[in-house]
C-alpha positions as CSV (number, residue, x, y, z in Angstrom):
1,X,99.0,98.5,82.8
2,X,100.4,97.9,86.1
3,X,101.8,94.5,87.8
4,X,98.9,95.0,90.3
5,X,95.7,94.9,87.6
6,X,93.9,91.4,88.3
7,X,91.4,90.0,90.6
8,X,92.7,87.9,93.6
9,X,90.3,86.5,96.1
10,X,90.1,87.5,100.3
11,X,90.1,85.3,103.0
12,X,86.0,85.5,102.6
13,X,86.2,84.1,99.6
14,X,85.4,87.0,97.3
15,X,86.7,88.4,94.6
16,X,88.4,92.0,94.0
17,X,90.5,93.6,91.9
18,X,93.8,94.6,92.7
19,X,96.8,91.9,93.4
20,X,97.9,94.2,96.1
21,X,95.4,95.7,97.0
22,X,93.2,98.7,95.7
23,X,92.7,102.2,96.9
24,X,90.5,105.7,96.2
25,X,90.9,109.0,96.5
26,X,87.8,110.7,98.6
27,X,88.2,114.5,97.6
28,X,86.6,116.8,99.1
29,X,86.2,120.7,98.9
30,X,84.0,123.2,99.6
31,X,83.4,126.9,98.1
32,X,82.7,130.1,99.9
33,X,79.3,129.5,101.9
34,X,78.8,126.5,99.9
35,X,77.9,122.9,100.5
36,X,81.2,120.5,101.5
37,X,81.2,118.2,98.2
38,X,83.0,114.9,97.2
39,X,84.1,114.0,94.0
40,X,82.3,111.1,92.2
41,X,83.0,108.9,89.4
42,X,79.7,107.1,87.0
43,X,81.3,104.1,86.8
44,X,81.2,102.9,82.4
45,X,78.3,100.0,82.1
46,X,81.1,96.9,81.3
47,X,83.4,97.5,84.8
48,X,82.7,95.6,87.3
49,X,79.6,96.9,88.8
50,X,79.3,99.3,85.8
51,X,76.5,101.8,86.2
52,X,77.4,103.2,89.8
53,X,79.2,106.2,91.3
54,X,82.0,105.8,93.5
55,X,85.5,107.5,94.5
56,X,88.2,107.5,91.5
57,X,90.3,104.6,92.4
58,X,92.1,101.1,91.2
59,X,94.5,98.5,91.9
60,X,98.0,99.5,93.7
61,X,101.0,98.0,92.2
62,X,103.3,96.6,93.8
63,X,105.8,99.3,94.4
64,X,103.1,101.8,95.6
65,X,101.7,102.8,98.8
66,X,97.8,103.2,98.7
67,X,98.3,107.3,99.1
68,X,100.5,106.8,95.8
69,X,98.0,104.4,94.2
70,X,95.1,106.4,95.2
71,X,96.6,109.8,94.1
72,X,97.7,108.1,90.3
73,X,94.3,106.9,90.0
74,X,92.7,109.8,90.3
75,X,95.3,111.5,88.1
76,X,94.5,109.3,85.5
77,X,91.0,109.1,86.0
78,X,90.4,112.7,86.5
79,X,93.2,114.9,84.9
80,X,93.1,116.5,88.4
81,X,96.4,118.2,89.5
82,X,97.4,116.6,92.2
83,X,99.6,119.9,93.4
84,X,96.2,120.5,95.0
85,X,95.3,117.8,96.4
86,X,96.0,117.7,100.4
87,X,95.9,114.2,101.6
88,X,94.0,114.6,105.6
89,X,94.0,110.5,106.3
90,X,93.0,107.1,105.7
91,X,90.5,104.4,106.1
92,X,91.1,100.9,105.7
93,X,88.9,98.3,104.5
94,X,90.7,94.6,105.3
95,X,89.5,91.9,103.8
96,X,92.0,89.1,104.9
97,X,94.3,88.3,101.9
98,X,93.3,92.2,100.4
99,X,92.3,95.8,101.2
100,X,90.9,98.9,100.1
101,X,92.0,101.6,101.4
102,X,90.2,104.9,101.4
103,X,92.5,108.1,101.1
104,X,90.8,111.1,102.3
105,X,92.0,114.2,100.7
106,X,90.9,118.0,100.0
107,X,91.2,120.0,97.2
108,X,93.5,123.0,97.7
109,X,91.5,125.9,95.3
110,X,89.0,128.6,95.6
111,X,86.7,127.1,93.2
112,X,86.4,123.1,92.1
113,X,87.4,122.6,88.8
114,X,85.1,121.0,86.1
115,X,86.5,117.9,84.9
116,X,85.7,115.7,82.5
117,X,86.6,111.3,82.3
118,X,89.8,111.3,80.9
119,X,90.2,106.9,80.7
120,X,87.2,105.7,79.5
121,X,86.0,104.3,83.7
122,X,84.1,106.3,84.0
123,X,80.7,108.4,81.8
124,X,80.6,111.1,84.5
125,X,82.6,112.9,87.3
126,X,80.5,114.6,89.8
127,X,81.2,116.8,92.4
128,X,78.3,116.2,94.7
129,X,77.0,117.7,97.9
130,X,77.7,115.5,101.1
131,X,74.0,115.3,101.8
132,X,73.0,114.3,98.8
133,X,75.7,110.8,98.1
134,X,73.6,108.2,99.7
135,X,70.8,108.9,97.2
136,X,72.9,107.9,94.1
137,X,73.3,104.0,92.8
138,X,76.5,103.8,94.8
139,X,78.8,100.9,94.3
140,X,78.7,98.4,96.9
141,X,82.1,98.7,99.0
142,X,81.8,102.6,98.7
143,X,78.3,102.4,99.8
144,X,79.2,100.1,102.8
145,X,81.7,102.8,103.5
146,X,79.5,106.3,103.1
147,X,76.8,104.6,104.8
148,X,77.8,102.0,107.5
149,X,80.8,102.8,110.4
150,X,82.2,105.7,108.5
151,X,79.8,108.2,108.6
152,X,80.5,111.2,106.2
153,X,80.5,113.6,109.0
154,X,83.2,112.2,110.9
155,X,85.6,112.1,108.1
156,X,89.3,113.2,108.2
């Protein structure tokens, strides 16, 4: 466990996890001819907001940047190797007090791997077809993001 696991509270007065902040990886990749796809996580019923898919992601620590937090979560999360992964850019979410910040990425490989929960956050990883995200029980902040001023075809 990190220094930054906790929940802290934003200048709206709500409450997120993360002392210094949080960030996700959103990895994308696309086979030959096939649909562009981003990784998803089932988040396990007791997290907070347990039973939706989001981005692999966490709380930074304090000695991280969000790239570094992002990329360890997903590590961690995933088992994915992040030799592949090619961070494209950045979104952040401020909150006044906290932040999320998005980290876009791609995966490096002919084919996406199959990968399996490796920390017990998550029942199912997913790599879903960009069309098809908004249809899925998303979790809140990742749903304001897919969905709201960040639309998925004008990612990084």
């Amino acid at each position: 466990m990190g220094d930054g696991d906790g929940w802290v509270v934003c200048d709206a007065g709500h409450r997120h996890w993360g002392r210094f902040g949080a960030a996700g990886l959103l990895l994308r990749h696309a086979e030959d001819g096939g649909d562009e796809c981003v990784l998803l996580a089932h988040r396990v019923w007791w997290s907070h907001h347990g039973g939706t898919w989001g981005i692999p992601g966490g709380a930074r620590d304090s000695d991280e940047t969000a790239r570094e937090a992002a990329l360890r979560e997903a590590v961690e999360e995933t088992g994915i190797d992040p030799e592949r992964v090619r961070v494209t850019g950045d979104t952040v979410d401020d909150h006044g007090g906290w932040s999320y910040v998005t980290v876009h990425a791609r995966l490096d490989t002919a084919r996406a791997p199959f990968l399996e929960p490796t920390d017990g956050e998550a029942t199912e990883l997913r790599w879903t077809p960009v069309g098809e995200v908004a249809e899925l029980p998303l979790h809140p902040g990742f749903a304001a993001f897919w969905t709201g001023r960040e639309a998925p075809e004008r990612l990084p």
